[in-house]
C-alpha positions in Angstrom: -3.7 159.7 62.5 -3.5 159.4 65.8 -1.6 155.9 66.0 0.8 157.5 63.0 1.6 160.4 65.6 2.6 158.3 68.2 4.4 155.8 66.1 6.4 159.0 65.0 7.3 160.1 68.6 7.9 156.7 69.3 9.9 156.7 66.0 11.5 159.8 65.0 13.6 161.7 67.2 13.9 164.8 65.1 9.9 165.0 65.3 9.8 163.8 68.7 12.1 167.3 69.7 10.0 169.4 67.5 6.8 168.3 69.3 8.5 169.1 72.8 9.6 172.3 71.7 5.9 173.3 70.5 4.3 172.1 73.5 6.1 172.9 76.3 7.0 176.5 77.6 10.5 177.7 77.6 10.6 177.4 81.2 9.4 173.5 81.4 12.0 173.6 78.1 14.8 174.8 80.9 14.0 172.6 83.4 15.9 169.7 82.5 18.9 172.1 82.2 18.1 173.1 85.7 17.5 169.9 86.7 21.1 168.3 85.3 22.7 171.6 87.6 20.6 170.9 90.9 21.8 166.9 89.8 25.3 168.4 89.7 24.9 170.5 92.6 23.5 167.5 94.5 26.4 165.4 93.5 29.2 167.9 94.3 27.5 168.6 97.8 27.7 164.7 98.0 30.7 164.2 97.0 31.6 167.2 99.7 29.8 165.5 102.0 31.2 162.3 101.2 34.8 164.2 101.5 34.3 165.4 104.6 32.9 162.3 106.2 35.9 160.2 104.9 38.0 163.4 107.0 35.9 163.1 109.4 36.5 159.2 109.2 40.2 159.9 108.5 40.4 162.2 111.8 38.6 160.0 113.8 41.1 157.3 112.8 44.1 159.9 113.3 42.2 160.9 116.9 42.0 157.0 117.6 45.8 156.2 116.7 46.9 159.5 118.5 44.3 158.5 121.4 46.5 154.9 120.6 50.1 156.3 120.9 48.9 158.3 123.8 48.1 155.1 125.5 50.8 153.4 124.2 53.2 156.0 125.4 51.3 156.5 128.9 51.8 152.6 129.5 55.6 153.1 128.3 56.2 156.1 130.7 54.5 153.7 133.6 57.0 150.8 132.7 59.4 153.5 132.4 59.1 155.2 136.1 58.6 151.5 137.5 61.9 150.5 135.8 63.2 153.2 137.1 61.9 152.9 140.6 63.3 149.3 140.1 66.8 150.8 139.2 66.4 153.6 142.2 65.6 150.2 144.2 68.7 148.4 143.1 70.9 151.6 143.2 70.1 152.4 146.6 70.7 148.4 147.7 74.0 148.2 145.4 74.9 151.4 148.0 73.8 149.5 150.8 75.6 146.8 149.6 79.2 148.3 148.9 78.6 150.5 152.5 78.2 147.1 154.0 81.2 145.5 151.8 82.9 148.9 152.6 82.6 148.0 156.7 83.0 144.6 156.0 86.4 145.1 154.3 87.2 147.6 156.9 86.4 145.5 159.4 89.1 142.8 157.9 92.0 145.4 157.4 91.6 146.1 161.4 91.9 142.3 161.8 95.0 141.4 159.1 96.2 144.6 161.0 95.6 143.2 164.7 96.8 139.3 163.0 100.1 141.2 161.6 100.7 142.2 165.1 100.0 139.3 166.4 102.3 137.5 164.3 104.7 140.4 165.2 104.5 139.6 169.1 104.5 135.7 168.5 107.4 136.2 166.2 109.1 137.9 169.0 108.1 135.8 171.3 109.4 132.7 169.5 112.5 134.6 168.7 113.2 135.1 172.7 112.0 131.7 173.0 114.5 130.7 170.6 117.2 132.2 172.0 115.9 130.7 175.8 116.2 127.2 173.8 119.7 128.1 172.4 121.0 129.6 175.8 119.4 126.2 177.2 120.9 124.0 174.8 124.2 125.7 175.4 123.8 125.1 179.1 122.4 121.9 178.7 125.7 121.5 176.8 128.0 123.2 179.1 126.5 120.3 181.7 127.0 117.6 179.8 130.6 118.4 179.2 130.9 119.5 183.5 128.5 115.8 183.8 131.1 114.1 181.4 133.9 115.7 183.0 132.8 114.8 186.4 132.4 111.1 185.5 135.6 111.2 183.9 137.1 112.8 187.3 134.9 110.4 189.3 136.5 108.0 187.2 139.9 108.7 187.6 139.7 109.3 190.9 138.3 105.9 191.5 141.2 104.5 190.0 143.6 106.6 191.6 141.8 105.2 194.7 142.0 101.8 193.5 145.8 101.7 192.3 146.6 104.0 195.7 144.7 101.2 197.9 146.9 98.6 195.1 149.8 100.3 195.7 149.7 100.6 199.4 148.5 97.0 199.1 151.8 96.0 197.0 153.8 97.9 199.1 152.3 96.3 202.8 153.2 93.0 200.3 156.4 94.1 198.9 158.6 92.3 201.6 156.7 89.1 201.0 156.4 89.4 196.9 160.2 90.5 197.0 161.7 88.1 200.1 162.7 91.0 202.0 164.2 94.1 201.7 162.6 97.7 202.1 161.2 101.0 200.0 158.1 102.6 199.1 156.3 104.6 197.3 158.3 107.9 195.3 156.3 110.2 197.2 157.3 109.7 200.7 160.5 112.0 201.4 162.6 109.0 202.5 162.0 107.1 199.5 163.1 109.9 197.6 166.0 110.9 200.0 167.4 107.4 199.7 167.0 108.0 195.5 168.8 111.6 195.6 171.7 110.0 197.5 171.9 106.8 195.5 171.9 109.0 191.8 175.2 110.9 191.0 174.9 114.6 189.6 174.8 113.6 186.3 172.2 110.4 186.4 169.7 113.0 187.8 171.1 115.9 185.1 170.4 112.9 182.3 166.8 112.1 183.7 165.8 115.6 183.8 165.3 115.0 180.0 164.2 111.2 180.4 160.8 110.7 182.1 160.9 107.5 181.0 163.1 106.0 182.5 162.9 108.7 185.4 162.8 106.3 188.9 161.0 109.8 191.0 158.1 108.5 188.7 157.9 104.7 189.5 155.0 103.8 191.4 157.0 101.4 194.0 161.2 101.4 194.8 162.6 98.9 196.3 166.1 97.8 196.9 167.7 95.1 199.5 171.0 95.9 200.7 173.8 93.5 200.4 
């Protein structure tokens, strides 16, 4: 009997329900009921708690990218002043710079300025001195023709000299070179007495317009009477 009994809880489901409901009390009959809601219960709260700790989780990673960025932004805003510290840097030696260029170029105005008027004084200067050289050259000109002159006057008068002393030397010869006779030289007033009264009126009238062949010009007369 007894091995049939459990065979038919073993067995039968049907008589394995009856049985629980005839032994237990409605309470114990409840409890699995209860116990599936507390199960429930535990598993919302878990799943709550599982929730919240994967916020919590998610937070923590927000608060740790934020925490991140906030790095990540601090270091940019440091590169960001030094860069700009840099650029204050190079902005205040560009100014520096052009101030300096600025002097510099101001510095070479005054001295194209003071070379402009230099030029202007030289140009001057070699303008006078180019009209000194000009007047010079002039002179020196002027005394070349008064040297050439001279020479030519020294000249002439040498040979005036020389055919005077030949002259007077063919006249002092003349009675000799001519076997006798007498005259001179057209300049002494004798010679040119003696001429006057030897030309008639119209001999003289015809060498007025005849130097050629004019005898007041001839460096020696001579005649032998006879």
């Amino acid at each position: 009997m007894r091995e049939q009994f459990l065979e038919l809880l073993r067995t039968d489901p049907e008589f394995r329900e009856e049985v629980r409901r005839l032994v237990l009390t409605d309470e114990l009959l409840a409890l699995p009921s209860k116990f599936d809601q507390l199960v429930a219960v535990v598993h919302e709260l878990a799943e709550i708690q599982r929730q919240q700790s994967e916020q919590i989780r998610s937070l923590m990673e927000g608060q740790k990218r934020t925490e991140e960025q906030v790095r990540v932004l601090a270091e940019a805003q440091r590169r960001t002043e030094e860069q700009l510290q840099r650029q204050a840097e190079q902005i205040q030696a560009l100014t520096e710079a052009q101030r300096r260029t600025e002097e510099q170029l101001q510095r070479q105005v005054e001295q194209i300025r003071a070379l402009t008027e230099t030029q202007r004084r030289t140009e001057e200067q070699l303008q006078a001195l180019t009209q000194q050289v000009s007047a010079l050259v002039a002179a020196h000109a002027r005394m070349e023709e008064a040297f050439q002159w001279l020479i030519n006057w020294q000249r002439g008068e040498m040979e005036r000299r020389e055919g005077e002393r030949y002259e007077r030397h063919v006249i002092r010869r003349a009675p000799i070179l001519f076997n006798g006779g007498e005259g001179g030289s057209p300049y002494e007033p004798m010679i040119q007495q003696r001429l006057a009264s030897m030309l008639s009126r119209e001999q003289r009238e015809q060498l007025f317009h005849d130097e050629e062949g004019d005898p007041f010009l001839a460096d020696l007369i001579w005649w032998k009477d006879g």
